[in-house]
C-alpha positions in Angstrom: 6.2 40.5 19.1 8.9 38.2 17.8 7.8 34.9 18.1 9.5 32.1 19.5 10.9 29.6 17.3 10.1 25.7 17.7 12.8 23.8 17.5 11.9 20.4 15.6 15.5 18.9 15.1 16.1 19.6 19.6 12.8 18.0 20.1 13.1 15.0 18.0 16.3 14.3 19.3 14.5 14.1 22.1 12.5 11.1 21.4 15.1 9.1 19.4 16.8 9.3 22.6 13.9 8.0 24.6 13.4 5.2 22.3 17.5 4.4 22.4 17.0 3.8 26.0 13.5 2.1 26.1 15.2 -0.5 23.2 18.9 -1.5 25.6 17.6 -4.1 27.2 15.2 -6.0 24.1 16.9 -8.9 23.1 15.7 -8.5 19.7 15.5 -5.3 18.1 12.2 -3.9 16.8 12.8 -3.8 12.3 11.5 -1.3 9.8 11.4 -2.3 6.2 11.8 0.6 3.7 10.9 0.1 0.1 11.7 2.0 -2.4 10.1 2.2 -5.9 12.1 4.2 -8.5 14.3 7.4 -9.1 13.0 10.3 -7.4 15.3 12.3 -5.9 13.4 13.3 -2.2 12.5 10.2 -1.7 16.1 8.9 -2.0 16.8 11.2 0.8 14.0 10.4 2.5 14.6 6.7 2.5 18.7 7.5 3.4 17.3 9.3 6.9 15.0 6.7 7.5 17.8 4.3 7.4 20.2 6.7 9.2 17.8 7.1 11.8 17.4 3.5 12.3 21.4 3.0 12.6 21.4 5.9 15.6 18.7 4.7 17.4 19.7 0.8 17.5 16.7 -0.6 15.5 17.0 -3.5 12.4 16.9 -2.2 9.2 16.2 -3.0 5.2 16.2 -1.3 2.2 14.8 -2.5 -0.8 15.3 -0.3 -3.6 13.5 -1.2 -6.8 13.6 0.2 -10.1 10.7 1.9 -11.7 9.5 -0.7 -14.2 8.4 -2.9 -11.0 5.0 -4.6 -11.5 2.2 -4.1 -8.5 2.7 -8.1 -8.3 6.2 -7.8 -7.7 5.7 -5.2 -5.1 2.2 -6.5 -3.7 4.7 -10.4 -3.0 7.4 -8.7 -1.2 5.3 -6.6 1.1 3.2 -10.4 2.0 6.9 -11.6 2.6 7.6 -8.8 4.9 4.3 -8.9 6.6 5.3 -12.7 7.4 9.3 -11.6 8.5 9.2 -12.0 12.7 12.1 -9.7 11.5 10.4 -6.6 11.0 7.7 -5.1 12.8 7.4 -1.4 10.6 7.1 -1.4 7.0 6.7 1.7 4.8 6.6 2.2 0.8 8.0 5.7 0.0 5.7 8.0 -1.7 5.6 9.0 -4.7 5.0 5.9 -6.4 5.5 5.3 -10.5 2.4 5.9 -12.4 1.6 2.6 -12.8 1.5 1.5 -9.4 -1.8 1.0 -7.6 -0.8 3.4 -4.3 -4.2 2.3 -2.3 -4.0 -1.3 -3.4 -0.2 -1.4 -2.5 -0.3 0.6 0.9 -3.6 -1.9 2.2 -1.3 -5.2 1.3 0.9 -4.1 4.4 -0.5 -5.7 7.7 -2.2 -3.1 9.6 -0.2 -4.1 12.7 2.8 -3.3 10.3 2.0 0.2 9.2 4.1 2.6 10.7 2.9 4.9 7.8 -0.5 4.7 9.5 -2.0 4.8 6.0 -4.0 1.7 5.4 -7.9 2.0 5.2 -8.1 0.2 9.5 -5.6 2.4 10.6 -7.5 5.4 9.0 -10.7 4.2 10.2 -9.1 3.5 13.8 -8.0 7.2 14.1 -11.6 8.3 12.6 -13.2 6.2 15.4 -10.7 6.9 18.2 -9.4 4.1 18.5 -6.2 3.3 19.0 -3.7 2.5 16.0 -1.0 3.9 14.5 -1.1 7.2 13.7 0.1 8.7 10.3 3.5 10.4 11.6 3.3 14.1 9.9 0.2 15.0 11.5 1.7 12.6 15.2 4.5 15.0 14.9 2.5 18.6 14.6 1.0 17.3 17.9 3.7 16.8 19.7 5.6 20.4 18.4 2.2 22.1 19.3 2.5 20.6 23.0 6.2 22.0 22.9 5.0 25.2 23.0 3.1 24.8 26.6 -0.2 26.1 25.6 -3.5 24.1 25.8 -4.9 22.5 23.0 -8.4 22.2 24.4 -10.9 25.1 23.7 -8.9 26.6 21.3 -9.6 27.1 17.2 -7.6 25.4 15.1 -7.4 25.9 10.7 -5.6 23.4 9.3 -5.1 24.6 5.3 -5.0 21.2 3.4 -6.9 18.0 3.1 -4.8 15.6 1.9 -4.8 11.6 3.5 -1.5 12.3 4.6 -1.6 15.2 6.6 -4.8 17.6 6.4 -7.7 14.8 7.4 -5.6 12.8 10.0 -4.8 16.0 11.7 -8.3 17.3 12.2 -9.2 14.3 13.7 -5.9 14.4 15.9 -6.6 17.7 16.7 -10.5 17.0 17.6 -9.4 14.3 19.8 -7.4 17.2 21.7 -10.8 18.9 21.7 -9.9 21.8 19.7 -12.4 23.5 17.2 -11.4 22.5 14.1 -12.1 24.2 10.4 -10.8 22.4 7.7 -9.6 25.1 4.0 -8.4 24.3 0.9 -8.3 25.0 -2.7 -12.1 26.0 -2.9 -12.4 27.5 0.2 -13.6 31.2 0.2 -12.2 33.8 1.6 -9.7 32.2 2.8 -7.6 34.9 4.7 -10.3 35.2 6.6 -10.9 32.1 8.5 -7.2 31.5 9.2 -7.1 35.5 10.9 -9.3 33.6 13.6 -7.0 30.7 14.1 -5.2 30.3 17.6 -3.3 27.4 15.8 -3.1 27.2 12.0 -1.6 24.3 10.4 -0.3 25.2 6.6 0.4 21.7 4.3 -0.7 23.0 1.2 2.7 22.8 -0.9 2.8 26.3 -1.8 5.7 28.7 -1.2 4.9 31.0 1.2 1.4 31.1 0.6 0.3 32.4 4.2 1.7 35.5 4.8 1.5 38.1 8.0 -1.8 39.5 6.8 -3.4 36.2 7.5 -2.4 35.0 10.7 -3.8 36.0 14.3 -1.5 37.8 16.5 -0.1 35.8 19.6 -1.3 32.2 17.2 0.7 29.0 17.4 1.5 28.6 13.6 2.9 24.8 12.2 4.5 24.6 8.6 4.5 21.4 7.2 5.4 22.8 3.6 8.5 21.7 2.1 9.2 23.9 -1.2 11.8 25.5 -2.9 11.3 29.2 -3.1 12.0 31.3 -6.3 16.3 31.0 -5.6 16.0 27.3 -4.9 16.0 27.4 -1.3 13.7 25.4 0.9 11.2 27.2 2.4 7.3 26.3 4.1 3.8 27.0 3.0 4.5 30.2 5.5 5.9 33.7 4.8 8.3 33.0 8.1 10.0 36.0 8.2 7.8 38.3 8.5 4.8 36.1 9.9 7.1 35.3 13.0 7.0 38.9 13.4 3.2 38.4 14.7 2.8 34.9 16.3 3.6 33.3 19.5 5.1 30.0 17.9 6.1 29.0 14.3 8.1 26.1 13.0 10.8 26.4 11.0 11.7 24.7 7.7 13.7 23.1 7.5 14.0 22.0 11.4 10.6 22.0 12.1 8.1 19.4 11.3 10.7 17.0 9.1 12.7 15.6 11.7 9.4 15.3 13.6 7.9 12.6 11.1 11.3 10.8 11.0 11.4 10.6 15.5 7.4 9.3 15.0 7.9 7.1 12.2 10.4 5.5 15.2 8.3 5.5 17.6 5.5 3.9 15.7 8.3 1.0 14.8 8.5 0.6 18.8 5.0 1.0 19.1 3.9 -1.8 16.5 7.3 -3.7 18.3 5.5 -3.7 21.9 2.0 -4.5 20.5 3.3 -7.7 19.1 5.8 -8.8 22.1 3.7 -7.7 24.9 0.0 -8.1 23.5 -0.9 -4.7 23.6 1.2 -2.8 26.0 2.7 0.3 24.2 4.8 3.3 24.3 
């Protein structure tokens, strides 16, 4: 079996171009506020695509890029501005943040409504509920590759490796709300191996090189790689062995391509989403 690849980057495209035409006719544009705290090199990137993204699609942008001695005040007072801009409907604060920074404190100043991040404590708890709200994009974006593929979600067992906010917790729930059977590892799980041989779709966002490998994946499986590491010739590589673990498995993502444009396209589509649900009291994408 050689399995077939998921295209990320194709599918992405995809819904940036959905969005492009959804937004021709708004007479304002929907606005995603970026900020920016310090140096770090990924996040620089990060914050560039966001921005380039943004440009391609038609949507109003800003960047605020601050440098790393900024105080939680200073932060906390220009998220309360932006949550007041009619500007801007999406705001996100790139991750990392300095030491020094409060990350929960800062990430709950930004209006729920506003959180295209989907990371504030209502949001969180909206998704836990099943209600609707916006969904943190990573986990929003391993849905939508999954449903690529054609197959079912319902019925089937799922093993998501990881349990950070981010990505491991929001996607169990994501993938319980698509009634799959879901089993949560992670660095005290026991035999490990073991649980993800029985996965018909395993999820990998540990941030580990190549830490699943072929002997622990189930033939014919859908497999998702939201890793993003540099293996040992400083080339970017997954949480998954992919060469020889796409020998086995029906579907794998690749990375790069795979789940990191996805996160960028969702992280747009949440900006239109949060756009809608102000203009049009609740109607959205």
């Amino acid at each position: 079996m050689n399995a077939n690849i998921i295209d990320g980057k194709l599918i992405a495209q995809k819904i940036k171009d959905e969005i492009k035409i959804k937004i021709l006719d708004l007479k304002e544009k929907p606005g995603l506020a970026v900020i920016l705290v310090g140096e770090d090199d990924a996040s620089k990137i990060y914050v560039k695509n966001k921005e380039k993204d943004c440009n391609e699609i038609g949507f109003y942008s800003e960047v605020y890029k601050l440098n790393e001695n900024t105080s939680n005040g200073e932060l906390i007072n220009l998220i309360k501005d932006l949550n007041n801009s009619d500007k801007i409907h999406g705001i996100i604060v790139q991750l990392p943040l300095p030491e020094h920074i409060k990350e929960e404190v800062v990430i709950n100043t930004i209006s729920p409504e506003k959180d295209v991040d989907g990371f504030t404590y209502i949001n969180a708890g909206k998704l836990f509920t099943g209600n609707n709200g916006l969904r943190p994009c990573t986990p929003a974006g391993c849905i939508e590759l999954i449903k690529s593929t054609g197959n079912e979600i319902k019925g089937k067992d799922a093993v998501i490796v990881g349990r950070s906010n981010i990505v491991g917790k929001p996607m169990a729930m994501m993938l319980m709300q698509e009634h799959a059977t879901i089993t949560v590892c992670h660095s005290k799980t026991r035999n490990l191996s073991e649980i993800t041989k029985k996965a018909d779709i395993l999820v990998a966002a540990i941030g580990k090189a190549k830490m699943i490998t072929a002997d622990m994946v189930k033939e014919g499986s859908i497999i998702i790689d939201v890793g993003m590491n540099k293996d040992e010739n400083g080339k970017l590589c997954g949480d998954v062995d992919f060469e020889n673990v796409k020998e086995k498995v029906a579907f794998i993502t690749p990375v790069p391509g795979g789940v990191g444009p996805m996160t960028r396209a969702m992280l747009m589509k949440n900006t239109l989403h949060a756009y809608l649900l102000k203009k049009n009291g609740g109607n959205s994408l």
